[in-house]
N, C-alpha and C positions, 0 to 999 in steps of 0.2 A: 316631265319638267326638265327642260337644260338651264344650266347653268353656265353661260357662255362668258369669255372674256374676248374683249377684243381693243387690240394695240393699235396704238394710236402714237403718228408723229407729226409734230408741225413743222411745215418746211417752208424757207421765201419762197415769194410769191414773184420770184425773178428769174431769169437766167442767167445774170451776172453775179454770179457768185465769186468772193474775193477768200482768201486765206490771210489768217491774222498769223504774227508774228512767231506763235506754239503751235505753228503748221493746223488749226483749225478753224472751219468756215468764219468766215465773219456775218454774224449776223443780229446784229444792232442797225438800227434805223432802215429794217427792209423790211415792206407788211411780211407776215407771216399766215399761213393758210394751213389747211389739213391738208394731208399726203393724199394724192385723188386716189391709189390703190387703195387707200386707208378708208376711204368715205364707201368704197363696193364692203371691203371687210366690215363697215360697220349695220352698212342695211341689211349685209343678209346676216350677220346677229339679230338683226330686230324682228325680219321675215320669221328667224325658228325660233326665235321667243313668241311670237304672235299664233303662232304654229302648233306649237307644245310645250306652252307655258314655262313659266323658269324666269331671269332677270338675264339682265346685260349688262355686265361692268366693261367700263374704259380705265385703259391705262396708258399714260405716258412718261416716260422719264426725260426732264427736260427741264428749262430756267423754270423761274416763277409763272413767267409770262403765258405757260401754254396751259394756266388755268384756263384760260377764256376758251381754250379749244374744248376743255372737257365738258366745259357748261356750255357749250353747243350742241354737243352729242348729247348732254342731257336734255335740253332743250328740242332734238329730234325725234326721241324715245329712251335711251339709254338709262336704266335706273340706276346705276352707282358711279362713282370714279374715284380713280388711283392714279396719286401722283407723288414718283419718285424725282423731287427738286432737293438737290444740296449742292454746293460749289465744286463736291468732292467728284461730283458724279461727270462732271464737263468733262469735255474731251475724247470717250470712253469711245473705244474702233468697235466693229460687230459684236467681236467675241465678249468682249465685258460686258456690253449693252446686254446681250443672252443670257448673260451672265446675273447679272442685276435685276431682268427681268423674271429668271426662273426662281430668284429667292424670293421676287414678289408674288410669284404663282403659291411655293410652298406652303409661304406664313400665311396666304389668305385662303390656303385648303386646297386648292387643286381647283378644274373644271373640266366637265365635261368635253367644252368646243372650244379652241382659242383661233382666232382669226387674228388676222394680220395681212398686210397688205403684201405684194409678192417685193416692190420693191420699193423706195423713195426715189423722188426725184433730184436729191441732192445728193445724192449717193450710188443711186444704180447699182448692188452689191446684189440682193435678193438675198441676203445671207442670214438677217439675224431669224426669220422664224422657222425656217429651216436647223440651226444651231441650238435655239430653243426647242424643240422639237425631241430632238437626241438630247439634249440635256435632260429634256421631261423622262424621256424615252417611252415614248407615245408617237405613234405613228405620223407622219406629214405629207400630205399629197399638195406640190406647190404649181402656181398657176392657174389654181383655181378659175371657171367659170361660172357654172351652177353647184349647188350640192343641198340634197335635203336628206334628212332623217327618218328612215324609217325601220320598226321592230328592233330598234337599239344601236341600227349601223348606220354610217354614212354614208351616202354616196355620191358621187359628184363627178366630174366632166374637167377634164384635165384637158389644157390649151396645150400643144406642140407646135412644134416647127412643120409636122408632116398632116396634123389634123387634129381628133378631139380623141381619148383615151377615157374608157369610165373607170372608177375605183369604187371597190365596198372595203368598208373600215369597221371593227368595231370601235365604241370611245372609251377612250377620249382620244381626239386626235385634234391636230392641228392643220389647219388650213394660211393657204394664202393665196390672196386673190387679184385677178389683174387689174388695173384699174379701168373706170368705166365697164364694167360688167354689171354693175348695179349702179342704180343711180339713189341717189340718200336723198330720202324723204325730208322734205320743207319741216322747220319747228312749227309746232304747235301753241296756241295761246297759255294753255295750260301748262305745255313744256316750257316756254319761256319763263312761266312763275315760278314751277321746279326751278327751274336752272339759277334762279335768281335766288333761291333761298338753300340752295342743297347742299352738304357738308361733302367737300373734297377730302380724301382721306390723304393726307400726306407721310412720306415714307422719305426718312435720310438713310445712310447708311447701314449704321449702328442697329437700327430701328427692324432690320433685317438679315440682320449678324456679319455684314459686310466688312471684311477687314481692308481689302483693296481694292479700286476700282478708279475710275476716269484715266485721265491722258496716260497718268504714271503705270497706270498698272496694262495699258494697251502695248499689244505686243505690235502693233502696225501702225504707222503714220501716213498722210494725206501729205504728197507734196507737190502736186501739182492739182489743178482743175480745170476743166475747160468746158466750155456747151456744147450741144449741137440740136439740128432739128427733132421735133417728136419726133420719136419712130424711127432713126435714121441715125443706126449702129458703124461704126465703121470694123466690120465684122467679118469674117469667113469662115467657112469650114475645111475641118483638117481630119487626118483619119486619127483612131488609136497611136496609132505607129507612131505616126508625126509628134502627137502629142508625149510620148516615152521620150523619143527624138533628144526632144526641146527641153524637155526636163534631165533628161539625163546630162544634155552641154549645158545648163545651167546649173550643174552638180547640187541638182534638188533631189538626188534618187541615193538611195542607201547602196 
């Protein structure tokens, strides 16, 4: 039996993304979708639920509005969801979000598997389940491809730049997955009636012993954004060296 969580964010459904006035995205009257890494992290919670029995909770931290995402994934198999919405919460850079989310992990006991998607599309960081991870301090193997369960450990198929890398873990560990590595299963008749009647567990704050968090309490700001095609990083590589280099003349180094 696992006990799986798995993180879930809604992101426009555009690539014209604007910044409002408190340096964050603007995102009122643009459809909103599930993170497509998010929708692989979520099937294959469903696969090792199907697998070796246990549940699947969703969670997101987000407006009001991204209840409808979580009754979606209930509506595809997902048996619970968690959703951390307060005004307090908006704004909040990687580090809080991990932040917010690992007091969600604690008060609801822990899990065995957390999955999360490697990265959003409105953000490109890859940071928070990696950061949640160490905050758990439970192991993370990110960029997930495949990964199943078996005799208590993990194993799974790590994407590179150079090819595929396997990893064995004991759990609880955390995963995150590329997107389109799995594709997410169609709702169901029966999950659309779950989804229609199922209680969302909501979490403010307080409700998680949170004393600070969103824009105020983020140590990083977004000030600029811009798009570019799938796939199509403007990117290079550099040695170690280069990289001390560059840190050192940007007197980032002790």
């Amino acid at each position: 039996m696992l006990n799986i969580l798995v993180c879930l964010k809604q992101v426009p459904d555009t690539t014209e993304v604007k910044l409002s006035s408190s340096l964050t995205l603007q995102r009122d009257f643009v459809a909103q979708v599930m993170n497509p890494a998010d929708e692989s992290a979520l099937e294959l919670g469903l696969k090792l639920r199907d697998q070796h029995g246990g549940k699947v909770t969703v969670i997101t931290m987000g407006p009001a509005r991204t209840e409808t995402m979580l009754r979606e994934a209930i509506s595809r198999g997902a048996d619970e969801a968690v959703q951390l919405t307060d005004s307090a919460f908006a704004g909040a850079d990687t580090l809080v979000t991990a932040q917010c989310l690992k007091a969600a992990v604690t008060h609801l006991g822990g899990f065995d598997v957390i999955l999360c998607g490697r990265r959003a599309v409105d953000g490109e960081t890859g940071q928070v389940g990696p950061m949640l991870a160490a905050m758990l301090d439970i192991p993370c193997i990110a960029n997930m491809t495949e990964a199943k369960v078996e005799d208590g450990k993990m194993q799974a198929l790590q994407l590179t730049e150079d090819g595929v890398n396997t990893w064995q873990t004991p759990l609880p560990v955390l995963l995150t997955l590329c997107e389109w590595s799995h594709r997410l299963r169609l709702p169901t008749l029966m999950g659309l009636k779950k989804a229609r009647s199922a209680k969302v567990q909501l979490f403010k704050p307080a409700d998680l012993g949170i004393t600070s968090c969103g824009l105020k309490a983020s140590p990083t700001r977004v000030t600029k954004v811009s798009s570019s095609p799938v796939g199509v990083r403007p990117c290079k590589k550099i040695s170690l060296d280069e990289v001390i280099k560059a840190l050192e003349e940007g007197g980032m180094l002790p």
